[in-house]
N, C-alpha and C positions, 0 to 999 in steps of 0.2 A: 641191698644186693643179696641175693640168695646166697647162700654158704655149697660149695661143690666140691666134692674130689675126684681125682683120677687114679687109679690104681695103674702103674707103668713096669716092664720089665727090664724096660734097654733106655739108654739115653736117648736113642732118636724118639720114641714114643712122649718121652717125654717133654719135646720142643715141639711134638705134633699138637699134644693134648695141652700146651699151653697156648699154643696158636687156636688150636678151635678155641677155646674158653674165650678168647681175645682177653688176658689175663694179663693187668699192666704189674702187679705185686704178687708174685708166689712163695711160697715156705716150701724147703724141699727137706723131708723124713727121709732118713734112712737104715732100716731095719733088718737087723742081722739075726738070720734062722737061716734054712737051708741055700735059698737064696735071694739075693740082693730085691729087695723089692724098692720102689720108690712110691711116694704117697705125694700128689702135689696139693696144697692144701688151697683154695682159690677164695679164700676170704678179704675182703676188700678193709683191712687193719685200721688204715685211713680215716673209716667212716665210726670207730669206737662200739663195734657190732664184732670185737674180739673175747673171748671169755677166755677165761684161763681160771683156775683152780685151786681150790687153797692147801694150801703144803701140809696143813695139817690134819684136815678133816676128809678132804679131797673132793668138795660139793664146790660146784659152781659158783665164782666172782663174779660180779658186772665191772668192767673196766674198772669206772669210776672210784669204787667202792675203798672205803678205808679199810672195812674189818669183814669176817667171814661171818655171816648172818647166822649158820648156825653154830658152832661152836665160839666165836668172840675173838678168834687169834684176828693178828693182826696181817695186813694183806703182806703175801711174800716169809712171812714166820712160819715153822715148821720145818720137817725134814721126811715127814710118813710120804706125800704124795707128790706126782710130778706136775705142777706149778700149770701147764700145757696141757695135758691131756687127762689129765685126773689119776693114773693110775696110781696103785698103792709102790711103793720103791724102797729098797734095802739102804739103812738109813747111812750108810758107806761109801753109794752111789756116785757114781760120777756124770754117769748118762742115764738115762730112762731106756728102758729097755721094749717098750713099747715105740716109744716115738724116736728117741735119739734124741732129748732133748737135755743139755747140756744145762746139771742141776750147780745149781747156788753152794757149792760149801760153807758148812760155818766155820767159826774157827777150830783148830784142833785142838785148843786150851781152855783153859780153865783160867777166866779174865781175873778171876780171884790171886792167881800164882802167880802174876804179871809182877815182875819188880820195877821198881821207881828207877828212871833214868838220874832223877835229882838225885836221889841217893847213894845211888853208884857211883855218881860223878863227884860228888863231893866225899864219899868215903876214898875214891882214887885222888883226890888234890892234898886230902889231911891225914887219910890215912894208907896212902899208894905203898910207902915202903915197906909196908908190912903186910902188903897184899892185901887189905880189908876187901875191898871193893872185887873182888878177884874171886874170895869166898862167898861174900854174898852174892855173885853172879851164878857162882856154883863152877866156876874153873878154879879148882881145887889144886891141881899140881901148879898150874900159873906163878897161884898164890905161894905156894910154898918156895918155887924159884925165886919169887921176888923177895921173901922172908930171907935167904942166903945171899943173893946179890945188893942186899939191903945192910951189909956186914962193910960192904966197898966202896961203896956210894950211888949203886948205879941202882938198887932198890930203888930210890926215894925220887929219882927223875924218872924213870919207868913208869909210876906209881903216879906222877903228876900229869905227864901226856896223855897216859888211857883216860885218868878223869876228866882232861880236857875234850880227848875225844869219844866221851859218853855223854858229853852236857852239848857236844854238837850234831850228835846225831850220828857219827861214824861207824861208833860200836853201838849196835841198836837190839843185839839180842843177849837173850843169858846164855847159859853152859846149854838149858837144853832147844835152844831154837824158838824160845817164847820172845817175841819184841816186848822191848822194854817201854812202860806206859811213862807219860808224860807225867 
């Protein structure tokens, strides 16, 4: 099926120009400059005659394809280009500013700085009253509350329920909003 667009200003145009197309799947763009433009994209996705773009290099995929023929990344890896339409994109992006098309974030860490959920959890069951587990999350004043209420008793049961709930999954980030890896 041939590949078509329409270029629309209003939304009724744009239920006209899908009726003429007799267009059973459409992508509807929408494109913020002075004003609202709409693009309806009339490619038939179904039939594997979709291309899209590699994030890194920004040349042309085939559907199917595992890697980007000319540079080697892998399909969907990347963050320079928008994945849709090819263009180049500020790597901060949220949308493509061409298309509108709603980019992939990675994560915002550094998978390296990821602390061990194991280790948390068992420095909060052995070493809870003294806040171990508290420091090494990097909740620093936590820790030092538990170190004083650890003088009472109630340190060392504080210090036992958070390890139990880091080894289940409750408390799942550090101090600064990185999830805790398994």
């Amino acid at each position: 099926m041939p590949h078509s667009a329409a270029v629309v200003d209003s939304p009724a145009a744009v239920l006209a120009a899908a009726q003429d197309n007799n267009c059973r799947k459409s992508t509807f763009y929408f494109l913020t400059k002075a004003s609202i433009q709409i693009i309806i994209n009339l490619e038939n996705i179904g039939k594997g005659d979709f291309i899209m773009f590699c994030k890194n290099c920004g040349a042309p995929i085939d559907d199917g394809a595992a890697i980007c023929v000319k540079c080697g990344f892998q399909k969907g890896a990347g963050i320079n280009f928008c994945q849709h339409c090819g263009e180049k994109v500020d790597p901060g992006a949220v949308v493509c500013m061409k298309c509108g098309f709603a980019l992939q974030q990675q994560p915002m860490y550094d998978p390296a700085t990821q602390k061990s959920k194991l280790t948390a959890g068992l420095l909060g069951i052995f070493l809870g009253g003294f806040g171990v587990h508290n420091f090494y999350l990097g909740y620093t004043g936590k820790a030092i509350a538990q170190i004083l209420l650890s003088c009472v008793g109630i340190g060392v049961i504080w210090g036992f329920i958070e390890g139990i709930l880091i080894l289940t999954g409750n408390i799942d980030k550090d101090a600064n909003g990185i999830p805790l890896k398994d």
